[in-house]
C-alpha positions in Angstrom: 48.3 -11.7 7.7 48.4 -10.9 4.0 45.8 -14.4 3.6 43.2 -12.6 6.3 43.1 -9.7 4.2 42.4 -11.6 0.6 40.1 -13.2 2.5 38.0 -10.1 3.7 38.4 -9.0 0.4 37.1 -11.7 -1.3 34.1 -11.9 1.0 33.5 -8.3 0.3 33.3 -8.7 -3.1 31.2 -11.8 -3.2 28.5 -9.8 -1.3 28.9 -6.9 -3.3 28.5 -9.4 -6.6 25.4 -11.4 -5.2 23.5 -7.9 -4.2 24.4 -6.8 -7.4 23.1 -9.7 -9.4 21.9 -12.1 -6.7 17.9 -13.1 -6.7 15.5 -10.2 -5.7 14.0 -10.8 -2.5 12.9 -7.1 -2.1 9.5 -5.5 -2.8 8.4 -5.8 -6.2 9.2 -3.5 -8.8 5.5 -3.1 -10.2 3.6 0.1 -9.8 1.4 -0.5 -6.3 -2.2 1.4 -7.0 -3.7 2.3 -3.5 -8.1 3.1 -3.8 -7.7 6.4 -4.3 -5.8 5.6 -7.5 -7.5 2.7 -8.8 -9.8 4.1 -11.7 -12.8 0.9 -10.9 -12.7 2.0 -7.3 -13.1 5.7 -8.1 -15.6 5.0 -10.7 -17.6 2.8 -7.8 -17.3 5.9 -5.3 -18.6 8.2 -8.0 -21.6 5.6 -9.0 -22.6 5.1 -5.6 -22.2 8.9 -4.6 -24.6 10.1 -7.4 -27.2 7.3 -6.6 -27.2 8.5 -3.2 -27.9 12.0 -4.5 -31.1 10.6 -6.5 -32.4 8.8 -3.8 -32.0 12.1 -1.5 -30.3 10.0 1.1 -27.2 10.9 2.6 -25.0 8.0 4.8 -24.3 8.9 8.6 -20.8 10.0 9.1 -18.3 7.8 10.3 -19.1 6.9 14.2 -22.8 8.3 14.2 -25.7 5.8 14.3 -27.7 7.8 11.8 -30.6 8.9 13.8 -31.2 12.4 15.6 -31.3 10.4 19.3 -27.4 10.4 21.3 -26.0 7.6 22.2 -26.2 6.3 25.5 -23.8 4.0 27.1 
Protein backbone atom coordinates (compact mmCIF):
# COMPACT_ATOMS: atom_id res chain seq x y z
CA UNK A 1 0.00 0.00 0.00
CA UNK A 2 2.76 2.23 1.12
CA UNK A 3 4.30 1.72 -2.94
CA UNK A 4 0.66 3.05 -4.29
CA UNK A 5 1.04 6.02 -2.38
CA UNK A 6 4.96 6.93 -3.49
CA UNK A 7 3.58 6.30 -6.54
CA UNK A 8 0.65 8.95 -6.58
CA UNK A 9 3.03 11.06 -5.08
CA UNK A 10 5.60 10.87 -7.43
CA UNK A 11 3.10 11.45 -10.25
CA UNK A 12 1.86 14.40 -8.48
CA UNK A 13 4.99 15.94 -8.41
CA UNK A 14 6.11 15.16 -11.88
CA UNK A 15 3.04 17.18 -13.13
CA UNK A 16 3.46 19.84 -10.77
CA UNK A 17 7.34 20.01 -12.10
CA UNK A 18 6.50 19.78 -15.94
CA UNK A 19 3.67 22.65 -15.49
CA UNK A 20 6.08 24.43 -13.62
CA UNK A 21 8.91 24.29 -16.08
CA UNK A 22 7.45 22.11 -18.86
CA UNK A 23 7.22 23.79 -22.67
CA UNK A 24 4.46 26.57 -22.94
CA UNK A 25 1.67 25.53 -25.03
CA UNK A 26 -0.62 28.39 -23.69
CA UNK A 27 -1.38 31.81 -25.32
CA UNK A 28 1.54 33.82 -25.84
CA UNK A 29 2.80 36.17 -23.43
CA UNK A 30 3.08 39.24 -25.93
CA UNK A 31 0.83 42.28 -25.61
CA UNK A 32 -2.25 41.42 -28.22
CA UNK A 33 -3.31 45.12 -29.84
CA UNK A 34 -6.96 44.82 -30.98
CA UNK A 35 -7.95 48.06 -33.93
CA UNK A 36 -9.00 50.22 -31.62
CA UNK A 37 -5.50 50.12 -30.07
CA UNK A 38 -3.39 49.90 -32.91
CA UNK A 39 -1.99 53.56 -33.57
CA UNK A 40 -1.74 52.91 -37.91
CA UNK A 41 -5.28 51.72 -37.69
CA UNK A 42 -6.44 54.79 -35.69
CA UNK A 43 -4.31 57.03 -37.72
CA UNK A 44 -6.20 55.40 -41.07
CA UNK A 45 -9.76 55.93 -39.31
CA UNK A 46 -8.78 59.57 -38.59
CA UNK A 47 -7.26 60.08 -42.35
CA UNK A 48 -10.11 58.73 -43.89
CA UNK A 49 -12.73 60.54 -41.52
CA UNK A 50 -11.30 64.02 -42.30
CA UNK A 51 -11.18 63.37 -46.11
CA UNK A 52 -14.67 62.47 -45.90
CA UNK A 53 -15.31 65.74 -44.16
CA UNK A 54 -13.56 67.66 -47.25
CA UNK A 55 -15.34 65.95 -49.69
CA UNK A 56 -18.79 66.79 -47.83
CA UNK A 57 -19.70 63.16 -48.13
CA UNK A 58 -20.81 61.21 -45.33
CA UNK A 59 -20.95 56.94 -45.64
CA UNK A 60 -24.48 55.22 -45.12
CA UNK A 61 -24.78 53.76 -41.76
CA UNK A 62 -24.28 50.24 -41.36
CA UNK A 63 -27.41 48.23 -43.08
CA UNK A 64 -28.80 51.32 -45.12
CA UNK A 65 -28.21 51.33 -48.95
CA UNK A 66 -27.40 54.97 -48.97
CA UNK A 67 -30.20 56.38 -50.85
CA UNK A 68 -33.52 58.22 -49.51
CA UNK A 69 -35.73 55.17 -51.37
CA UNK A 70 -36.74 51.90 -48.61
CA UNK A 71 -35.89 48.82 -49.27
CA UNK A 72 -38.17 46.42 -50.68
CA UNK A 73 -38.01 42.84 -50.33
Amino acid sequence: MIYVLALIGLVVVAVLLWKSFGPETGAPRGRVTGPDDDPEFLWRMGRDAARDRRRGTDRPEAGTTGTDRPETD
